[in-house]
C-alpha positions in Angstrom: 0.0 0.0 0.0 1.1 3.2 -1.0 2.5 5.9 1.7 0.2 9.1 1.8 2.1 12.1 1.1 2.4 14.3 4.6 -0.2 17.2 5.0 2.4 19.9 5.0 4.2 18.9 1.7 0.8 19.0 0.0 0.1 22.5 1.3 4.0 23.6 0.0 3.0 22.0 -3.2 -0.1 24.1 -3.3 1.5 27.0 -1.9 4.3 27.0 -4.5 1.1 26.0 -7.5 -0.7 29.5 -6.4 2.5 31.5 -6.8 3.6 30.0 -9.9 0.1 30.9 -10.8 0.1 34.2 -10.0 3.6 35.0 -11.1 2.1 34.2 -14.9 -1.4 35.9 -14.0 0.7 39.3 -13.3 2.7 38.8 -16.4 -0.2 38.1 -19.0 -1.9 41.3 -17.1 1.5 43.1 -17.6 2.2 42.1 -21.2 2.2 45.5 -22.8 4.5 46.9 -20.3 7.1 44.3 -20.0 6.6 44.2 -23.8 7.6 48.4 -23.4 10.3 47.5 -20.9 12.0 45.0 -23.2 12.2 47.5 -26.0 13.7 50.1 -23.8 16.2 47.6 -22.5 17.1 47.0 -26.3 17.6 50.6 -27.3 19.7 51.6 -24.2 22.3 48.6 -24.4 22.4 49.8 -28.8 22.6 53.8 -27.9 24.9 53.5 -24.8 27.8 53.9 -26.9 26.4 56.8 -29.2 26.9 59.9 -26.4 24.8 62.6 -27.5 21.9 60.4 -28.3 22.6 58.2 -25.0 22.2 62.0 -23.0 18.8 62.4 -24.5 17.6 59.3 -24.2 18.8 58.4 -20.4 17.1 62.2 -19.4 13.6 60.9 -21.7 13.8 58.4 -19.3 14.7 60.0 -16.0 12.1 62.5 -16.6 9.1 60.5 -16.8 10.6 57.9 -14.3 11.1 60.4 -12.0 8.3 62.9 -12.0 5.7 59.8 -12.1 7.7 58.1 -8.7 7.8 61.2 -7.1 4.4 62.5 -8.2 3.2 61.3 -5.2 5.0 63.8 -3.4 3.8 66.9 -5.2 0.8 66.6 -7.3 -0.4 63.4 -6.1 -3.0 64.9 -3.3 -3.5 67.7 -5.9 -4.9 64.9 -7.7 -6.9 62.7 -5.7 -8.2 65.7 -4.0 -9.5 67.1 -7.6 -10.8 64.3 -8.9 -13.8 66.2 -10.2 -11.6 68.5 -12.7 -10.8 67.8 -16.0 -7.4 66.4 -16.2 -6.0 68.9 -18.8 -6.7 71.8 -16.7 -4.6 70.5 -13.7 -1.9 69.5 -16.2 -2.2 72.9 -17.4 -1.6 74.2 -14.4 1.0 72.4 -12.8 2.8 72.4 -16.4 3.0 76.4 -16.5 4.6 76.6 -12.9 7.0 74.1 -14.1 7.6 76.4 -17.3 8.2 79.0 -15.3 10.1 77.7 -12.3 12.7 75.8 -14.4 13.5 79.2 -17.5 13.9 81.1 -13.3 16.8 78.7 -13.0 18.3 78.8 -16.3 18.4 82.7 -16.8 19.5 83.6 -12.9 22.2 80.1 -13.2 23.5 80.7 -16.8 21.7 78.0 -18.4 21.7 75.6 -15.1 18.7 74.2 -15.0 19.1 72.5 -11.5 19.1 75.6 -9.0 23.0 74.7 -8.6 22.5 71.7 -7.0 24.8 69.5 -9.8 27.2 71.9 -8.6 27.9 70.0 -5.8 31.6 68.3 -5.3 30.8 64.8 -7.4 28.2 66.0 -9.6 29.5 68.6 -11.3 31.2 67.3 -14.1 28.7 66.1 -17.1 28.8 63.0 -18.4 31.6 62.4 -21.4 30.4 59.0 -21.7 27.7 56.5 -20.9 27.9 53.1 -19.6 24.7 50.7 -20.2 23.9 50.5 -16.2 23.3 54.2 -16.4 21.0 53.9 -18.8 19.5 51.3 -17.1 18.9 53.4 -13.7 15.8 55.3 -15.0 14.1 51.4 -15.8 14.6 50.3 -13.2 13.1 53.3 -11.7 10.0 52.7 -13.6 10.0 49.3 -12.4 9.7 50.1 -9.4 7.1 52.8 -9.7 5.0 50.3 -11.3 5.3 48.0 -8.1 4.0 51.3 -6.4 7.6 51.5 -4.3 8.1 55.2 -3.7 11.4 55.0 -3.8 14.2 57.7 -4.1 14.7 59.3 -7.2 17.5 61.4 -6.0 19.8 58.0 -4.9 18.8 56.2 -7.9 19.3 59.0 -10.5 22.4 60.8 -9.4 24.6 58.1 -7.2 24.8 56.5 -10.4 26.7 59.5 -12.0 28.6 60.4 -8.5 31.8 59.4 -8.8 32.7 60.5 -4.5 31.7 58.4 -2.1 31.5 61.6 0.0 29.2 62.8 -1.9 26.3 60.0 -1.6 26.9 60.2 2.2 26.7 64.1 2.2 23.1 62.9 0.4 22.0 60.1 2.3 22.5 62.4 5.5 20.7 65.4 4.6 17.7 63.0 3.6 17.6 60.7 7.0 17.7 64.2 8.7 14.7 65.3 6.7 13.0 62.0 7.1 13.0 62.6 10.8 12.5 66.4 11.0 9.3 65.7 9.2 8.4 62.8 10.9 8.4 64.6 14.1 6.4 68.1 12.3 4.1 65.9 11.3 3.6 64.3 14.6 3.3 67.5 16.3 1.2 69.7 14.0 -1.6 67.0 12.9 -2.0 66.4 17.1 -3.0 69.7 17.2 -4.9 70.1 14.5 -6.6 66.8 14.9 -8.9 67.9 17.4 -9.6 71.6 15.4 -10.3 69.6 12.3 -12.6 67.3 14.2 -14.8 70.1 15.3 -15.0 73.3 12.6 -13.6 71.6 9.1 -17.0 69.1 9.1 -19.3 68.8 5.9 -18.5 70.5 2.7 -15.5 72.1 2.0 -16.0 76.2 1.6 -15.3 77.1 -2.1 -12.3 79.1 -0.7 -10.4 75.8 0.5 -10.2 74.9 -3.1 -8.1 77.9 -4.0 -6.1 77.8 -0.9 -5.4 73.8 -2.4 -4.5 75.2 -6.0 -1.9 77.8 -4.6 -0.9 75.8 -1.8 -0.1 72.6 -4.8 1.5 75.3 -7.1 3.7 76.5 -4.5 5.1 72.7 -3.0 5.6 71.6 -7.2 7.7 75.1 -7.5 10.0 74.3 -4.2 9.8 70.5 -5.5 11.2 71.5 -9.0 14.3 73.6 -7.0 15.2 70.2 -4.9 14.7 67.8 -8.1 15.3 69.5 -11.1 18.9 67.9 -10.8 17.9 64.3 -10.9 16.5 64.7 -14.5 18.9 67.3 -15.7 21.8 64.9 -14.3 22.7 63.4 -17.7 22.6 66.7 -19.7 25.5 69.4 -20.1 25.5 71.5 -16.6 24.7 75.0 -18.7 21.8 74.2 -21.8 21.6 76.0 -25.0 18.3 77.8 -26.0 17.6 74.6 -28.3 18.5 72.7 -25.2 16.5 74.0 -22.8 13.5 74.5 -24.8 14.2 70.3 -25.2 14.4 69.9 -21.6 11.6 71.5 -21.0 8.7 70.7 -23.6 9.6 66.8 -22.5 8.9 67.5 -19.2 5.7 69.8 -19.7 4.0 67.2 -22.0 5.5 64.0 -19.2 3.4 65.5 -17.0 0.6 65.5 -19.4 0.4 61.9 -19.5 0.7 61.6 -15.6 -2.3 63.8 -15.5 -4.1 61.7 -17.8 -3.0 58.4 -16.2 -4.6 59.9 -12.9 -1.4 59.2 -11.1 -1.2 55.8 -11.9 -0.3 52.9 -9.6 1.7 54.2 -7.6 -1.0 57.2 -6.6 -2.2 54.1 -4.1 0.2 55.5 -2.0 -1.8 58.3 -1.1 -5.0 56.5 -1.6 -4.5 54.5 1.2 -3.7 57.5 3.8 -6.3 58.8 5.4 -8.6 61.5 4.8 -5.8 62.8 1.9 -9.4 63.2 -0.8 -10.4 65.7 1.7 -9.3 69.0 0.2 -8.6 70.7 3.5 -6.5 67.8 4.9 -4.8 67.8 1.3 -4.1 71.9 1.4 -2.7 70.7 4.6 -0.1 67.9 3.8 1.0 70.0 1.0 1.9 73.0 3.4 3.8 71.3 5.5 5.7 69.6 3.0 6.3 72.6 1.2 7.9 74.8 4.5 10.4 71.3 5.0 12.1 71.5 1.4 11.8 75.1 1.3 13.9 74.9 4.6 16.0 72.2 3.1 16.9 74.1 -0.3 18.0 77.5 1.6 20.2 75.4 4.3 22.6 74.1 2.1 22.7 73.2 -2.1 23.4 69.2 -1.3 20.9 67.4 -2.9 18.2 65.5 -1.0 15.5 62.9 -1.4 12.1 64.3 -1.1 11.3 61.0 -0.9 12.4 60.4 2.0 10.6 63.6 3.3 7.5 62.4 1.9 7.4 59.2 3.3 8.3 60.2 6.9 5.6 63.4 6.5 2.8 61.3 5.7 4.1 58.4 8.5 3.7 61.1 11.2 0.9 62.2 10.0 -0.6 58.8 10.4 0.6 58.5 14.1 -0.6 62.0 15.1 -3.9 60.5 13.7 -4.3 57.8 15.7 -3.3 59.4 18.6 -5.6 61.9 18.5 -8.5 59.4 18.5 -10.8 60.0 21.7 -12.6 56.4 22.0 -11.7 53.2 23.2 -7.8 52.1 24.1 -8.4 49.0 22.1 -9.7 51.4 19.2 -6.8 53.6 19.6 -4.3 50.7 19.4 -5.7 49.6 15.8 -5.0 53.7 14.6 -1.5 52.8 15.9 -0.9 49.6 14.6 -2.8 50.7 11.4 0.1 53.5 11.3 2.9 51.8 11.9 1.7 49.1 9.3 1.2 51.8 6.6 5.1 53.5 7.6 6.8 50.3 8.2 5.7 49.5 4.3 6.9 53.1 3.0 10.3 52.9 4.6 11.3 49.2 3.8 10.4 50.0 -0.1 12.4 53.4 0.6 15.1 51.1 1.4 15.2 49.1 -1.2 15.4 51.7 -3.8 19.0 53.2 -1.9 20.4 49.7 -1.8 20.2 48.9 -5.8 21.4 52.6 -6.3 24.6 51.9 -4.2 24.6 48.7 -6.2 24.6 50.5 -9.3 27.4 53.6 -8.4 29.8 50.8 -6.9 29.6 48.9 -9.9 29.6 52.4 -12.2 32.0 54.1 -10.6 35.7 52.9 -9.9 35.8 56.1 -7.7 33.1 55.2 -5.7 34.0 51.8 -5.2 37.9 52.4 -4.4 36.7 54.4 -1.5 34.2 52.3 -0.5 36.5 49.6 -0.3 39.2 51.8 1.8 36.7 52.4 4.9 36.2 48.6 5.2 39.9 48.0 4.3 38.9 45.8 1.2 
């Protein structure tokens, strides 16, 4: 007589059948993009060694890659918070700031478009050449934002170009720092508000609130565009021609179009899943806050940051102020809390992620990089 198979081998087997499954579920569902994916693949390992048309194409890339990762950041409670407008006029909208915020830069900077930041120690040179992992950073950056990880467009985009060591730590430091300055902000203005916003900002929103949103949004995107310009203007000459800029900028203005259009896409789950966010006084709120943080960041010192990591730790303390502000039952007050630490515990590990494949990529870039790297662990 045949031995029966143990119960917990069957339920592997089934376990491992389900994911198998679902691995080729997500694929078929995902044709078209990994279809897109392969293509771009293609084209940057045949262009890498072409330099002028590798520039343009690594900065197509790194535009869209990065403005729809970090969309989240800016426009993406502009969005779910005016979900009633047409999509072209917000595009219109956000496009003219962007217009205007970046030909600021280029006329006061003599053609830098990246309010100085690429002027930093590391970043300053332009690329003279292009390797095919460069290229690759951006993709992988789309990846990623199609996974809905909101991870860090400033260690992804620029560490791969860095050729100091110094220099990614001068970055990494200046956004832990801002991770936690807004994590505690957060914390300590949503607590306060909590209770105000519990008992006047009920019902309807007053028409006013909606332009308060609008120049509130405006005003974040502008102070966004100073702090991450750089990470799409990274593979371009430091000072652009007129043709150049005019380049640089109609790809960017007609990006956003398509973010507009796409709602966001996946990864505007982010801020989905936060609460209250659709709510156009909360979202006039968020975007306040986070607007006085980089605006603080960009006059302390021209190091580049990642708003990212801002982001992530703004809307985690905003969370915890939340559900500490709840009046009702302990037990109800502990879910808030777990709910919150769930919902930052996610942000911060996919955060995380993000920095370790872009010190992947600038150790295996850069012989700089990796030299000195190497020399603090006595490699």
């Amino acid at each position: 007589m045949a031995k029966k198979k143990p119960i917990d081998q069957n339920i592997n087997q089934e376990s491992i059948s389900k994911r198998v499954s679902g691995i080729f579920d997500l694929a078929k569902a995902e044709r078209s993009y990994l279809i897109l994916l392969a293509i771009l693949v293609s084209i940057a390992g045949f262009i890498t060694e072409y330099t002028y048309a590798a520039m343009w194409f690594g900065f197509a890339l790194a535009a869209y890659s990065a403005i729809a990762n970090d969309s989240i950041q800016t426009i993406g409670t502009f969005i779910v918070s005016n979900q009633k407008t047409k999509w072209y006029w917000l595009w219109i909208f956000i496009g003219l700031i962007w217009v205007i915020t970046i030909t600021y830069s280029w006329f006061v900077f003599d053609g830098d478009v990246s309010f100085q930041l690429l002027s930093t120690p590391g970043l300053e040179k332009a690329p003279e050449s292009f390797v095919f992992l460069q290229l690759a950073a951006p993709i992988v950056l789309l990846i990623m934002t199609r996974m809905r990880w909101p991870v860090s467009t400033t260690f992804l985009l620029l560490n791969v170009f860095t050729y100091k060591a110094g220099t990614i730590v001068s970055v990494m430091s200046k956004s832990f720092y801002g991770y936690v300055l807004a994590f505690v902000l957060a914390i300590l203005v949503w607590y306060v508000l909590e209770r105000f916003v519990k008992n006047y900002l009920k019902g309807e929103a007053k028409p006013y609130w909606m332009v308060l949103q609008w120049i509130t949004s405006g005003t974040l995107w502008a102070i966004w565009i100073m702090q991450d310009a750089a990470n799409i203007a990274v593979f371009l000459p430091r000072q652009l021609n007129l043709v150049e800029f005019v380049v640089y900028t109609g790809v960017v203005f007609f990006g956003l179009g398509i973010i507009f259009f796409l709602k966001g896409d996946k990864i505007q789950d982010i801020i989905n899943e936060k609460t209250n966010v659709a709510d156009v006084r909360a979202a006039t709120l968020v975007d306040l806050v986070y607007a006085v943080i980089l605006f603080y960041f960009k006059m302390y010192n021209n190091v580049p940051m990642s708003t990212t990591w801002v982001f992530i730790g703004l809307l985690a303390g905003r969370e915890f102020a939340i559900a500490m502000g709840k009046h009702g039952k302990a037990k109800s007050r502990g879910a808030w809390l777990e709910r919150a630490f769930r919902l930052a515990k996610k942000d911060i590990w996919k955060a995380l992620a993000g920095l370790v494949v872009s010190l992947i990529l600038a150790m295996v870039i850069n012989k700089g990089v990796r030299e000195e790297i190497f020399a603090v662990f006595n490699f």
